[in-house]
C-alpha positions, 0 to 999 in steps of 0.5 A: 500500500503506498498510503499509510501512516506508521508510528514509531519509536526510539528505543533506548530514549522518550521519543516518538513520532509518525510519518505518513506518505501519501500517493493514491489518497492524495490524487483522488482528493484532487480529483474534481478540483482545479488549484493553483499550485501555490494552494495544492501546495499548502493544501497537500501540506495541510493533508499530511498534517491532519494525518499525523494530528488524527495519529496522535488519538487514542479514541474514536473521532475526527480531527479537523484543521482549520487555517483561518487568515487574511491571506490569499488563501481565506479558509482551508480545512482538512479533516481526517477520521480516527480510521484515516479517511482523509478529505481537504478543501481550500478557498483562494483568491486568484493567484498568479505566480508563486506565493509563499506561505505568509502571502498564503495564509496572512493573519489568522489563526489555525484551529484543531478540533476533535470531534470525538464519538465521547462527547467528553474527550471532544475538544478544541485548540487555537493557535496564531499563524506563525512563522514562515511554514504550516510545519512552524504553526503546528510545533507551537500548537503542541507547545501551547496545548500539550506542553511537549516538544514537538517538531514538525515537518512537511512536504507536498508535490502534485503525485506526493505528500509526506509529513513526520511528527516527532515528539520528546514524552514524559518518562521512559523509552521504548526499553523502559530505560530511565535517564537522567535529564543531561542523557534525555536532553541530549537525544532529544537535541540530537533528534531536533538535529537530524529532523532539521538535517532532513530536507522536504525531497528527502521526506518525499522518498518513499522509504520511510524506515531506512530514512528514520535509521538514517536520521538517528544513527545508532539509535534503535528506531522501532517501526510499527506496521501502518494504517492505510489513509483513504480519501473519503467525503463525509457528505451525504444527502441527509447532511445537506437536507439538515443544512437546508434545514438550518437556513429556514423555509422562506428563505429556501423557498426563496431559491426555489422561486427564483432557480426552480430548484436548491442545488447544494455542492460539496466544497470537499469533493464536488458532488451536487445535490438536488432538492426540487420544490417537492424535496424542500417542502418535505423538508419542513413537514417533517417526513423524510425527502425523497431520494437517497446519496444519489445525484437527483 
């Protein structure tokens, strides 16, 4: 499988991290959308860094990773489940030529929620855009929300995204070892070291196991098995029918009148849903619409 997320650990030190690279996922998300490559880039990278957030869960949910600013790009939004079916969507004003990340994002904020399926385990995280990369937003989202150092990196192609998470934990290594705060300081500068060593090609490759032995010499990096990364849209014609539900009767009754019917379209995926004046007026009576996920 060429999509997948894995975890692994170092052995004999506190440290652990993920990686994921993405192919098939990737181009599928994409594959009813038409962005400038500026955007697919910061989009790719948001795609890799809502997969190693949702890896980090120890429960059932989704995580959802919002870019909110004043740059060119006014909203992203990535989202990827407990089970990794990843979905992403940007909106953008026009842009030609190439645009860093700062022109991309301006002021804002970036948002990580969690939708968890035990309301109690739910939470949210809000951060400021901050230095030259998403990669740099998101290290000072884990110092500020879990306190734990955090190094983030990211990479993203039209064929390929890739993305590692490595993080220095409270206590002991893989081996159970103990050490004393000189050794754990030690390996985690010595980690930080080889993450800033890695350049975004290099992370792009494909074998992530042989890079990590690379990246920490003599230490022992354990790898687990991976989880595959689907693309998948949560959309749905029930989803859409609640949405309309929302807006008030008059109001689509309204569009109804003026369009003859109240056609809703996906911003994640593309696929249009139809409601005729049949459809919204079952909408508010309280019996159930006609059709099902379909295209009517």
């Amino acid at each position: 499988m060429s999509d997948l997320v894995r975890r692994f650990v170092l052995e004999r030190h506190p440290i652990r991290g993920h990686a994921v690279r993405l192919s098939l996922s990737w181009q599928a998300l994409r594959e009813h959308q038409d962005y400038p490559p500026a955007v697919q880039h910061l989009l790719g990278e948001a795609v890799g860094a809502v997969v190693l957030l949702a890896a980090t869960l120890k429960f059932d949910g989704v995580l959802t990773l919002q870019l909110q600013g004043k740059g060119l790009v006014s909203l992203l939004v990535a989202q990827c489940t407990h089970d990794f079916k990843v979905r992403a969507m940007a909106r953008h004003d026009p842009i030609g030529g190439e645009a860093g990340f700062r022109s991309l994002a301006g002021e804002g904020q970036i948002v990580v929620t969690v939708e968890a399926a035990d309301r109690a385990s739910s939470y949210q995280g809000v951060v400021p855009i901050t230095g030259n990369s998403l990669a740099e937003s998101l290290e000072a989202y884990f110092h500020q929300s879990e306190q734990l150092p955090t190094r983030v990196l990211l990479a993203a192609s039209s064929g390929v995204v890739a993305g590692m998470l490595v993080q220095r934990i409270p206590g002991a290594g893989g081996t159970q070892v103990q050490l004393d705060e000189a050794a754990l300081e030690s390996a985690w500068q010595k980690a930080d070291a080889a993450m800033s060593a890695l350049a975004r090609g290099q992370l792009l490759e494909d074998d992530v196991e042989q890079r990590l032995v690379e990246m920490f010499g003599v230490d022992e990096v354990r790898v687990f098995s991976g989880h595959e990364v689907k693309f998948e849209c949560r959309c749905s014609r029930e989803r859409v029918a609640n949405v309309l539900r929302s807006l008030g009767v008059e109001e689509v009754r309204s569009v109804i009148e003026e369009q003859g019917a109240c056609t809703v379209t996906c911003e994640f995926c593309q696929k249009p849903y139809k409601f005729d004046a049949i459809d919204v007026e079952h909408l508010f009576d309280g019996t159930a619409p006609r059709g099902s996920d379909s295209i009517n």
